[in-house]
PDB file with one MODEL, atoms N, CA, C and O in Angstrom:
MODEL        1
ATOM      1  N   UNK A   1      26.484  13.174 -41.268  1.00  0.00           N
ATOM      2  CA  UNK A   1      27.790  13.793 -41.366  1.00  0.00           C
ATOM      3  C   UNK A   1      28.863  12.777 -40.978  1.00  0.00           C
ATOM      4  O   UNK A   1      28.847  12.127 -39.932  1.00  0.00           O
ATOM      5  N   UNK A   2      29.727  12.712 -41.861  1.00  0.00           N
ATOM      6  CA  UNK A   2      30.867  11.687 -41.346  1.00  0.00           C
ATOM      7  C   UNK A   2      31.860  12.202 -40.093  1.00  0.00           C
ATOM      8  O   UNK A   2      32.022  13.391 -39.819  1.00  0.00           O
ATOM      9  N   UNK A   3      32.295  11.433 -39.606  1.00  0.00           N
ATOM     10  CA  UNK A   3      33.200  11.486 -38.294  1.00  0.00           C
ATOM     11  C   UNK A   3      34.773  11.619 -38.990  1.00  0.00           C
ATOM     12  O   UNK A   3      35.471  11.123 -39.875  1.00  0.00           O
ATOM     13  N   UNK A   4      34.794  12.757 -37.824  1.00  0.00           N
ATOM     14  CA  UNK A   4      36.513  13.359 -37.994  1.00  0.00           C
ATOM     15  C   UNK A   4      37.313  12.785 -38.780  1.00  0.00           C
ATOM     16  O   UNK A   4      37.677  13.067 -39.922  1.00  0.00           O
ATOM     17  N   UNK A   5      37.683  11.557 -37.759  1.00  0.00           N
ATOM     18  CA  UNK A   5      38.308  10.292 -37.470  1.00  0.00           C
ATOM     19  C   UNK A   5      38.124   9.298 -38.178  1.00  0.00           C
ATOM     20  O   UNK A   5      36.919   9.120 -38.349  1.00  0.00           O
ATOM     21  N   UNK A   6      39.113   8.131 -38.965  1.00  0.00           N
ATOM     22  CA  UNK A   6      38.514   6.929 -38.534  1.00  0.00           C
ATOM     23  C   UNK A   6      37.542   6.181 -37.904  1.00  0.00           C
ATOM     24  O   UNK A   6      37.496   6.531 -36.725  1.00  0.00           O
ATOM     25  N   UNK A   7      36.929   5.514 -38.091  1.00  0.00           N
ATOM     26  CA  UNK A   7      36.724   4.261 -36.776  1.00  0.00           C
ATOM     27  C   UNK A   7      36.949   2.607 -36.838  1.00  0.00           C
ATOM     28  O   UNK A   7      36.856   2.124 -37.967  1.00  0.00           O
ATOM     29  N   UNK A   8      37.128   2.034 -36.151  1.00  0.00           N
ATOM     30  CA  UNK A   8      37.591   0.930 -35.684  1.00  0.00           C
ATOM     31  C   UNK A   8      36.542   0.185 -35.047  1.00  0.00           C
ATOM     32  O   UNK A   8      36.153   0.627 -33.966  1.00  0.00           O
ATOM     33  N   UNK A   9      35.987  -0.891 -35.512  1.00  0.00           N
ATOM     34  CA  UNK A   9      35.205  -1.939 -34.765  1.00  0.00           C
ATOM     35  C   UNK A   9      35.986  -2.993 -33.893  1.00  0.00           C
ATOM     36  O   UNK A   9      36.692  -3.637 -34.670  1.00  0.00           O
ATOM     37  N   UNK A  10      36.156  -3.449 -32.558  1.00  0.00           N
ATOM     38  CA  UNK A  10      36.929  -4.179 -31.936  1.00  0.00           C
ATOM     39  C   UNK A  10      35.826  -5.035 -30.782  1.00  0.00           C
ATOM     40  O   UNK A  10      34.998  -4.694 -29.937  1.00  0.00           O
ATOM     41  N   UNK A  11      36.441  -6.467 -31.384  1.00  0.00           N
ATOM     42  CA  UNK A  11      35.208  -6.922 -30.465  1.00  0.00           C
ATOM     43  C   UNK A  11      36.351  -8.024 -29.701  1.00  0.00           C
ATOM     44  O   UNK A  11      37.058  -8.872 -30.247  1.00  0.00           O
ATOM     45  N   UNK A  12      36.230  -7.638 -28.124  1.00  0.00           N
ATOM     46  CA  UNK A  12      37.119  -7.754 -26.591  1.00  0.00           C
ATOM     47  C   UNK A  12      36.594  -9.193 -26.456  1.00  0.00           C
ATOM     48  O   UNK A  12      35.605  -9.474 -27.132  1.00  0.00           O
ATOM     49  N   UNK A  13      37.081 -10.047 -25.745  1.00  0.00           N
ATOM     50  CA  UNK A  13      36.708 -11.085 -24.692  1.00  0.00           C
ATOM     51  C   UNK A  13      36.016  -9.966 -23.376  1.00  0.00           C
ATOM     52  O   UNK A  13      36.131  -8.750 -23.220  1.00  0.00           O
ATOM     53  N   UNK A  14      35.468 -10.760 -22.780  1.00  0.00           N
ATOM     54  CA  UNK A  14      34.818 -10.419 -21.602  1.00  0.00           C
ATOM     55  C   UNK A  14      35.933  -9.853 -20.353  1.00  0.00           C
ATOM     56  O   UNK A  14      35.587  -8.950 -19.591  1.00  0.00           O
ATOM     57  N   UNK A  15      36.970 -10.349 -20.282  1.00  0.00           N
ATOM     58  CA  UNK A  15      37.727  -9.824 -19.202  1.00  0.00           C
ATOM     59  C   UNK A  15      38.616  -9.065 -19.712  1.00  0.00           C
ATOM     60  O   UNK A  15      38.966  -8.036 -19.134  1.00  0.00           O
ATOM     61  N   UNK A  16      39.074  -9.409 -20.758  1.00  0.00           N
ATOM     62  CA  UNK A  16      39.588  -7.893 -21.606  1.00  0.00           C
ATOM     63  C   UNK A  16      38.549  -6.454 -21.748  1.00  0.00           C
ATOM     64  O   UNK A  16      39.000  -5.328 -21.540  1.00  0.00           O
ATOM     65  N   UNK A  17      37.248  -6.685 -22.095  1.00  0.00           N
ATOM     66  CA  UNK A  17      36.212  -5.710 -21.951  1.00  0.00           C
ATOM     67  C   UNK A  17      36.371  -5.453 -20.741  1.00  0.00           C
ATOM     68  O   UNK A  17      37.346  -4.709 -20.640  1.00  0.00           O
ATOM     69  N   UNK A  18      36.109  -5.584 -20.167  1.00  0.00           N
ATOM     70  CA  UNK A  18      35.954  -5.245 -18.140  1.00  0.00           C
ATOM     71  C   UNK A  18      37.122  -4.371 -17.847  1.00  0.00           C
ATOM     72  O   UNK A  18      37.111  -3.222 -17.406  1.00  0.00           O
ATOM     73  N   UNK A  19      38.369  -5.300 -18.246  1.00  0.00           N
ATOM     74  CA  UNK A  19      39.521  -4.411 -17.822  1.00  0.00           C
ATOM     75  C   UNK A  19      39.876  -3.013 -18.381  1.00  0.00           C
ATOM     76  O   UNK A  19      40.650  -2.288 -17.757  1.00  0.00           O
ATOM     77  N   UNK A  20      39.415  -2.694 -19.349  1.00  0.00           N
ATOM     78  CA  UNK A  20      39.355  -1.495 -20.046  1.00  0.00           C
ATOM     79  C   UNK A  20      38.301  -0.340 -19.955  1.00  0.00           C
ATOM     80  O   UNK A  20      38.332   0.884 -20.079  1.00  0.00           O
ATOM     81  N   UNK A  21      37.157  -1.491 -19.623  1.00  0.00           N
ATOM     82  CA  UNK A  21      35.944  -0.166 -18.916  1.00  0.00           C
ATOM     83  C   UNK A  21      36.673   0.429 -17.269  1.00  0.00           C
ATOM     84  O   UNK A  21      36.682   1.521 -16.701  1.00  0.00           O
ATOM     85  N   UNK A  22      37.235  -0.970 -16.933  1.00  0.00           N
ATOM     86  CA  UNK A  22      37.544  -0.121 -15.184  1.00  0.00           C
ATOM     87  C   UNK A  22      38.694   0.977 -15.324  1.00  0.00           C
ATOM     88  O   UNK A  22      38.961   1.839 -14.487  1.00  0.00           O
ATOM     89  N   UNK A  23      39.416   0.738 -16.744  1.00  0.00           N
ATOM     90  CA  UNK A  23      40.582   2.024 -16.649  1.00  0.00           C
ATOM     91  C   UNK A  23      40.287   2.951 -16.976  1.00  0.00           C
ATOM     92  O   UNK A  23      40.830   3.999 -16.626  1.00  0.00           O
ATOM     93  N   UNK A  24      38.978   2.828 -18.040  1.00  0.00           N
ATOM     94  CA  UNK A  24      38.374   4.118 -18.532  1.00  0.00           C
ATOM     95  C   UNK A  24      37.792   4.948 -17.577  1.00  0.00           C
ATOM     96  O   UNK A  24      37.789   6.171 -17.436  1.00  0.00           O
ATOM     97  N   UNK A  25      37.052   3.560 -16.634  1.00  0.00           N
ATOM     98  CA  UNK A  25      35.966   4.668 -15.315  1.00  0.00           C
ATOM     99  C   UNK A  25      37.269   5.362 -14.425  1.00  0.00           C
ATOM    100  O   UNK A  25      37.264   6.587 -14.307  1.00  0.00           O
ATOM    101  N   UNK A  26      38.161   4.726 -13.926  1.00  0.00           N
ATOM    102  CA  UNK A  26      39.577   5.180 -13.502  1.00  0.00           C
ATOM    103  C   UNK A  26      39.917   6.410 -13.562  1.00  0.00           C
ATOM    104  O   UNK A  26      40.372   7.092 -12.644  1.00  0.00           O
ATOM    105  N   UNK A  27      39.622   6.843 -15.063  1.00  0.00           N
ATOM    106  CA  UNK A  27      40.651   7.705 -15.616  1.00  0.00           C
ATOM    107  C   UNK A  27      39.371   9.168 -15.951  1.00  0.00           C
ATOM    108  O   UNK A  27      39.760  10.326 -16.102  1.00  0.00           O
ATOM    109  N   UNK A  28      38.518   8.935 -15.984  1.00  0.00           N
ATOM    110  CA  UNK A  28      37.153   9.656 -16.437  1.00  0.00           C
ATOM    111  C   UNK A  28      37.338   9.612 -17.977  1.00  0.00           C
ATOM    112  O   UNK A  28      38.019  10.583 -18.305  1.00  0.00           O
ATOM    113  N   UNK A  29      37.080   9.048 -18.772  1.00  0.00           N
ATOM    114  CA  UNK A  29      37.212   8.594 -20.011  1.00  0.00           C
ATOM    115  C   UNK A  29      36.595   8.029 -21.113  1.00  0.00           C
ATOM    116  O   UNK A  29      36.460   6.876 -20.704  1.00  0.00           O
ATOM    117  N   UNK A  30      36.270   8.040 -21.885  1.00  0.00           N
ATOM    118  CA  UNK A  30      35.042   7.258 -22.682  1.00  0.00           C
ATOM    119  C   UNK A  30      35.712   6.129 -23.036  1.00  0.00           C
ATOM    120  O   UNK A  30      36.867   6.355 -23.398  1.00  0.00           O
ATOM    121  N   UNK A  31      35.239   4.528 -23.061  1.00  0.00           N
ATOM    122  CA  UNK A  31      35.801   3.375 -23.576  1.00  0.00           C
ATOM    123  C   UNK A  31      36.714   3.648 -25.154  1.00  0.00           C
ATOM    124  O   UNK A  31      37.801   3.139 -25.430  1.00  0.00           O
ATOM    125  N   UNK A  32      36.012   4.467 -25.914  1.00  0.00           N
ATOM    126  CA  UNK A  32      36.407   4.883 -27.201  1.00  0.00           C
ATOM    127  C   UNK A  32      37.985   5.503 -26.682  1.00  0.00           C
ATOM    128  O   UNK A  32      38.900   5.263 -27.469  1.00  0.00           O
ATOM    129  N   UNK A  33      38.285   6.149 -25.626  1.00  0.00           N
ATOM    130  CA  UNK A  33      39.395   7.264 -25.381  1.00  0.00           C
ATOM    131  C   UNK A  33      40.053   6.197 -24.760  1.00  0.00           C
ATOM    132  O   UNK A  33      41.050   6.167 -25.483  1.00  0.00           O
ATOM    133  N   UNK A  34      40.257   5.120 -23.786  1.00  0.00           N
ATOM    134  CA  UNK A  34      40.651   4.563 -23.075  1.00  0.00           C
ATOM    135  C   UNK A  34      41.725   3.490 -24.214  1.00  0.00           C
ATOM    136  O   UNK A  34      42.920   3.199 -24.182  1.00  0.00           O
ATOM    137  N   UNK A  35      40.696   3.167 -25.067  1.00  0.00           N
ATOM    138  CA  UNK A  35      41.337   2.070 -25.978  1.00  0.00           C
ATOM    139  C   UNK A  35      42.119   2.773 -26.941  1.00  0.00           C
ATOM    140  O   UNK A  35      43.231   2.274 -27.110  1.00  0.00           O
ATOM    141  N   UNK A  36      41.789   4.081 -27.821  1.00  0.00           N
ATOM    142  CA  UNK A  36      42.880   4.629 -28.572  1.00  0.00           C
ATOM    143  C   UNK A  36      44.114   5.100 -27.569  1.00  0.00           C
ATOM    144  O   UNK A  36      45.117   5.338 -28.242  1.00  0.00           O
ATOM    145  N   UNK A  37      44.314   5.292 -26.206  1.00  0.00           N
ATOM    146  CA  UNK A  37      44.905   5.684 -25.204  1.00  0.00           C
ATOM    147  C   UNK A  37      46.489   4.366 -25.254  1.00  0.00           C
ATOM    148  O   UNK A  37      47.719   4.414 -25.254  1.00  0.00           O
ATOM    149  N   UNK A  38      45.115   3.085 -25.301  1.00  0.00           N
ATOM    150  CA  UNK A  38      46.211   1.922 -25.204  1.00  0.00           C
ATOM    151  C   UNK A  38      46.817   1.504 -26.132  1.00  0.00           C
ATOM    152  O   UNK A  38      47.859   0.860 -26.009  1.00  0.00           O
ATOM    153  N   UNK A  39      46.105   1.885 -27.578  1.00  0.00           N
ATOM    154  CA  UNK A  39      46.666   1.386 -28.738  1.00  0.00           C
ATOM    155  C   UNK A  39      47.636   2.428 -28.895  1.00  0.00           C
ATOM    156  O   UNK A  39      48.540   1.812 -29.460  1.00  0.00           O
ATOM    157  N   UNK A  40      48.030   3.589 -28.763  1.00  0.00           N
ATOM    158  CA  UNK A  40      48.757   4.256 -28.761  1.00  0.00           C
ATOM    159  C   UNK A  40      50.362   3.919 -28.423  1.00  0.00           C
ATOM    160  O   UNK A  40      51.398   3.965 -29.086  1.00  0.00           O
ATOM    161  N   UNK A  41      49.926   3.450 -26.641  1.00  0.00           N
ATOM    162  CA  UNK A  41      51.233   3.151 -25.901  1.00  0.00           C
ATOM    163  C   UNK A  41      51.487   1.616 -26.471  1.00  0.00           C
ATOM    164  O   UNK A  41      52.501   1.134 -25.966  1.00  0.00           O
ATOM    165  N   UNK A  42      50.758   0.652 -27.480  1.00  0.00           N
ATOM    166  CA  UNK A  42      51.493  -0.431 -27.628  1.00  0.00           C
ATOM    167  C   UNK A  42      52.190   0.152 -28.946  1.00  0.00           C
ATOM    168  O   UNK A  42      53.375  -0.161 -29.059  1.00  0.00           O
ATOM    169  N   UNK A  43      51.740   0.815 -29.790  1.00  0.00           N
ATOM    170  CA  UNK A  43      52.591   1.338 -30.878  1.00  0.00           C
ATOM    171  C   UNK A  43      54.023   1.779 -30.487  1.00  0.00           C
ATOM    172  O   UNK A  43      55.102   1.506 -31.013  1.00  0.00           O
ATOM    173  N   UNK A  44      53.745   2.476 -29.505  1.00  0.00           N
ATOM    174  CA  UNK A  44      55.249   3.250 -28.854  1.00  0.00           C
ATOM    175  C   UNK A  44      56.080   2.429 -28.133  1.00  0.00           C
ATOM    176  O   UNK A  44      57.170   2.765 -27.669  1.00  0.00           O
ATOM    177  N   UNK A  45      55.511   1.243 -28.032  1.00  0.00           N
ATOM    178  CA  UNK A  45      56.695   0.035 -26.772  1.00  0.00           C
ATOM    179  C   UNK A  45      56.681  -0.544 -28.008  1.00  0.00           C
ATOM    180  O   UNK A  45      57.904  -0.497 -28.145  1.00  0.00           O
ATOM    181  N   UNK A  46      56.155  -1.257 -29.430  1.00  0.00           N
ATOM    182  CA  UNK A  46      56.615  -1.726 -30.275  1.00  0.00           C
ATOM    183  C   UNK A  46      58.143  -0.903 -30.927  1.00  0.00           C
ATOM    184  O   UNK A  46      59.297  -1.287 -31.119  1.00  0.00           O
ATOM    185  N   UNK A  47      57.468   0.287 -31.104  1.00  0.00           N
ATOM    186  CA  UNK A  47      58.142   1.444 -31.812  1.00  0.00           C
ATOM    187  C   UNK A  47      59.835   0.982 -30.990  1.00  0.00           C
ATOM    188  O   UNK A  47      60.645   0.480 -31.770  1.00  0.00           O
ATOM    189  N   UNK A  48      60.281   1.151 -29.559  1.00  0.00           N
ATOM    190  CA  UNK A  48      61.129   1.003 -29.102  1.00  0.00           C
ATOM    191  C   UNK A  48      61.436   0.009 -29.034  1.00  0.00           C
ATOM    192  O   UNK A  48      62.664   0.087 -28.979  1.00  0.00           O
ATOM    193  N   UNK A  49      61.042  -1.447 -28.974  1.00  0.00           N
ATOM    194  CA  UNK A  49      61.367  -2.717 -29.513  1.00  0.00           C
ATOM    195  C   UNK A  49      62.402  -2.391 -30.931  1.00  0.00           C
ATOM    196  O   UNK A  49      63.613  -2.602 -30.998  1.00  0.00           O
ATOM    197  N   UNK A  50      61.611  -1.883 -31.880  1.00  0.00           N
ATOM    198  CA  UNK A  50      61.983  -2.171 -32.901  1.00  0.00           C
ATOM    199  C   UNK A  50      63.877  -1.220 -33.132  1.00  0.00           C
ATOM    200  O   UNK A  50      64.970  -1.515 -33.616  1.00  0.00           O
ATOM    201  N   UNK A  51      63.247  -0.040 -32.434  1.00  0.00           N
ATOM    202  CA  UNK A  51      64.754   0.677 -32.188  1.00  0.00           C
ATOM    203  C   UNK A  51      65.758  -0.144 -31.383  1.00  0.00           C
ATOM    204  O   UNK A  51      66.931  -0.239 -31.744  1.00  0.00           O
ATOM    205  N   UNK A  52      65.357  -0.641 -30.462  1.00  0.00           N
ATOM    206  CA  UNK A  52      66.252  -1.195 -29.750  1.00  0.00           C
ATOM    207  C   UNK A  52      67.245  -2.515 -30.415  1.00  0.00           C
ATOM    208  O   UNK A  52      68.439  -2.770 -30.254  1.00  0.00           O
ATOM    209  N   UNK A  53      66.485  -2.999 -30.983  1.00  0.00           N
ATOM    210  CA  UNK A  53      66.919  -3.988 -31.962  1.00  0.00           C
ATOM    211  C   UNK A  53      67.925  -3.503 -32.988  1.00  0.00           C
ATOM    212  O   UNK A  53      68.968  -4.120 -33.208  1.00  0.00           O
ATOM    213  N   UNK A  54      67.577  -2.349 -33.629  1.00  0.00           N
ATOM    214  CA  UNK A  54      68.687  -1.772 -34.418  1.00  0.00           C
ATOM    215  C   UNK A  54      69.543  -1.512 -33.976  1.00  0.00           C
ATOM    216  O   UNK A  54      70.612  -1.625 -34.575  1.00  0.00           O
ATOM    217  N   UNK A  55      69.451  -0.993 -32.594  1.00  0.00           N
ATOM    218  CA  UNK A  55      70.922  -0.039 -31.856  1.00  0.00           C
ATOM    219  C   UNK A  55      71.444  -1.306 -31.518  1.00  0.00           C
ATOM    220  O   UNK A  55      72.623  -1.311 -31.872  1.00  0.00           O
ATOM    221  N   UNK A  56      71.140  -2.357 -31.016  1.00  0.00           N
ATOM    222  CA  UNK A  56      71.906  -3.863 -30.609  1.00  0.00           C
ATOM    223  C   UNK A  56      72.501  -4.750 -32.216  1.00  0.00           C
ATOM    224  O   UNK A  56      73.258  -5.694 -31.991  1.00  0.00           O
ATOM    225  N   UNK A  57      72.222  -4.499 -33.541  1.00  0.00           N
ATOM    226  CA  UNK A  57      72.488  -4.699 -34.593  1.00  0.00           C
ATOM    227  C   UNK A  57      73.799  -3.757 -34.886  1.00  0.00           C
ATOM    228  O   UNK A  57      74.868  -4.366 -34.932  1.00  0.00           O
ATOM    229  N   UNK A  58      73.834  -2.320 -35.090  1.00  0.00           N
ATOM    230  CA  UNK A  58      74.492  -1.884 -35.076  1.00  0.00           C
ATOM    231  C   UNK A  58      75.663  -1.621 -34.396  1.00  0.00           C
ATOM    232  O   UNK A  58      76.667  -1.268 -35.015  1.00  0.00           O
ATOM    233  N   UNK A  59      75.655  -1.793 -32.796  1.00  0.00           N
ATOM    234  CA  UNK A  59      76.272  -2.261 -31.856  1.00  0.00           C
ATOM    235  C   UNK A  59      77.427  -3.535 -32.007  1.00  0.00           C
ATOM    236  O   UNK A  59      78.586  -3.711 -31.632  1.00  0.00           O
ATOM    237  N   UNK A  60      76.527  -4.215 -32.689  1.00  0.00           N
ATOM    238  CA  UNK A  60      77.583  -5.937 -32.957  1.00  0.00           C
ATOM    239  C   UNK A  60      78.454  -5.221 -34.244  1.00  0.00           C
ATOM    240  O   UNK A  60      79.623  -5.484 -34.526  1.00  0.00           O
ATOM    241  N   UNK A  61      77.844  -4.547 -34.729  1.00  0.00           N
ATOM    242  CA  UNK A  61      78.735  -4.669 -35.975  1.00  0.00           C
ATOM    243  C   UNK A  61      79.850  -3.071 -36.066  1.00  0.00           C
ATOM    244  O   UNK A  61      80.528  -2.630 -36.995  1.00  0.00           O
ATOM    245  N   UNK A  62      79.634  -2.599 -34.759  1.00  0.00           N
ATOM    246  CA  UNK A  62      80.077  -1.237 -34.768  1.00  0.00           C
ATOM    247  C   UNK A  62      81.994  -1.766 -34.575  1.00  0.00           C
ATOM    248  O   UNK A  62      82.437  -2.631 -33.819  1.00  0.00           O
ATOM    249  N   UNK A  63      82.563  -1.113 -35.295  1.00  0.00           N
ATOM    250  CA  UNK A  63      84.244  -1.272 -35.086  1.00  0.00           C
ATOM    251  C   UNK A  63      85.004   0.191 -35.019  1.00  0.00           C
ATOM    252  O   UNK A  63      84.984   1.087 -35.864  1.00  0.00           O
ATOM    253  N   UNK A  64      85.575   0.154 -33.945  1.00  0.00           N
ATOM    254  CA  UNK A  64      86.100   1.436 -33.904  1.00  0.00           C
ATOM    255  C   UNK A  64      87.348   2.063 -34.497  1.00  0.00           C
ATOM    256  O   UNK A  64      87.943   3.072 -34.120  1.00  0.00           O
ATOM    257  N   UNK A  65      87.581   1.352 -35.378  1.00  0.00           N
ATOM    258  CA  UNK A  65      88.393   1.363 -36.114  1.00  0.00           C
ATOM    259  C   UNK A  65      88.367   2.124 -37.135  1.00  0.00           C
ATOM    260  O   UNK A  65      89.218   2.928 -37.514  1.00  0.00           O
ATOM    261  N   UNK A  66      86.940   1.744 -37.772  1.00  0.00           N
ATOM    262  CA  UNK A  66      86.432   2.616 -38.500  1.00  0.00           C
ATOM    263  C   UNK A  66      85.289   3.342 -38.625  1.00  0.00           C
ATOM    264  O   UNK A  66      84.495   3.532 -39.546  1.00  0.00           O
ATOM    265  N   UNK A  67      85.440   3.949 -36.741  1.00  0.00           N
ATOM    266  CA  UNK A  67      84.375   5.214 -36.685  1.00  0.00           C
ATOM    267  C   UNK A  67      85.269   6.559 -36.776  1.00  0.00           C
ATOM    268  O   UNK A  67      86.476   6.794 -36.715  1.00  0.00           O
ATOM    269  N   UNK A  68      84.037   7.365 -36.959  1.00  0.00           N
ATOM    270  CA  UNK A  68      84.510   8.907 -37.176  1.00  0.00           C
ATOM    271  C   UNK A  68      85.263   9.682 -35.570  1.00  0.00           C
ATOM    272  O   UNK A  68      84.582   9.592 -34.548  1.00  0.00           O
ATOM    273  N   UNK A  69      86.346  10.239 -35.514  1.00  0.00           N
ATOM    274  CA  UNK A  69      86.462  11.099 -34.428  1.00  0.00           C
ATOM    275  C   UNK A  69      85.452  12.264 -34.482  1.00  0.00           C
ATOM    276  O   UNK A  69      84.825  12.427 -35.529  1.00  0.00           O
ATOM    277  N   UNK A  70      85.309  12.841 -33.748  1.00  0.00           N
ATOM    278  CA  UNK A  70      84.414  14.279 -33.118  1.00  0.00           C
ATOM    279  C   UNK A  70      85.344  15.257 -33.964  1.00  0.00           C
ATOM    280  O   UNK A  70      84.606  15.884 -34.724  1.00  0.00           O
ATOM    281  N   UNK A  71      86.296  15.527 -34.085  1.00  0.00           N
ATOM    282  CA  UNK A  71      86.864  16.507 -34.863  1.00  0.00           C
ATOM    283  C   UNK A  71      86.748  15.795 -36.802  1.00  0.00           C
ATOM    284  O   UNK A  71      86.981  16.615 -37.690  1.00  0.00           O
ATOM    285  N   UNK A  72      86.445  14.541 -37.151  1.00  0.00           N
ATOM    286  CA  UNK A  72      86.417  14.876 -38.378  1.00  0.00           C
ATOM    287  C   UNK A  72      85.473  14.677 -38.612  1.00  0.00           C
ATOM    288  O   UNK A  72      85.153  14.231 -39.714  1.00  0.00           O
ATOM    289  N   UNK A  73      84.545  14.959 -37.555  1.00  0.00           N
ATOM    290  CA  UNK A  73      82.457  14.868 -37.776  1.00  0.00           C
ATOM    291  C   UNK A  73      82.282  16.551 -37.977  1.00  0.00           C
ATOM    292  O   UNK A  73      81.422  17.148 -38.624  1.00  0.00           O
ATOM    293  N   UNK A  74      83.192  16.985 -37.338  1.00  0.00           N
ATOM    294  CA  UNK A  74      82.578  18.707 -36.053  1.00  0.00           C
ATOM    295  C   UNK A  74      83.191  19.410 -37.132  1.00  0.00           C
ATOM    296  O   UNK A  74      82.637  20.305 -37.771  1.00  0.00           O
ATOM    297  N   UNK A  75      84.823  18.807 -37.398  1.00  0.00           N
ATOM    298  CA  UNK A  75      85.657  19.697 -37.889  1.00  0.00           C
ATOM    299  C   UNK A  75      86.338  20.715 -36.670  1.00  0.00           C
ATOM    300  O   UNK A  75      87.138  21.598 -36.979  1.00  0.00           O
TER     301      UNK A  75
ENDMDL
END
């Protein structure tokens, strides 16, 4: 029977392996849960990298000159 999920083969250095079994034992966790756990939160600190970058783009180029007031957004 095939699995739910995806899967992913990932092959660690040795102290990268270690460090991820001790967060898994840490956390009560299966190595499998520990690592989709982390790949998760680097997606989401990329994810905000990448926002942050826009709002500092948009920022340089923002002129208030020609932004909208609250009454001709709201009405």
């Amino acid at each position: 029977m095939p699995a739910r999920n995806p899967r992913v083969n990932v092959v660690l250095e040795m102290p990268l392996y270690e460090a991820v079994d001790r967060l898994a034992k840490e956390e009560g966790v299966s190595l499998s849960t520990a690592v989709r756990d982390l790949v998760k939160e680097a997606i989401e600190i990329r994810e905000d990298i990448d926002l942050a970058k826009l709002a500092e783009a948009r920022e340089k180029s923002f002129r208030r000159s020609r932004a909208l007031s609250h009454k001709d957004v709201w009405g």
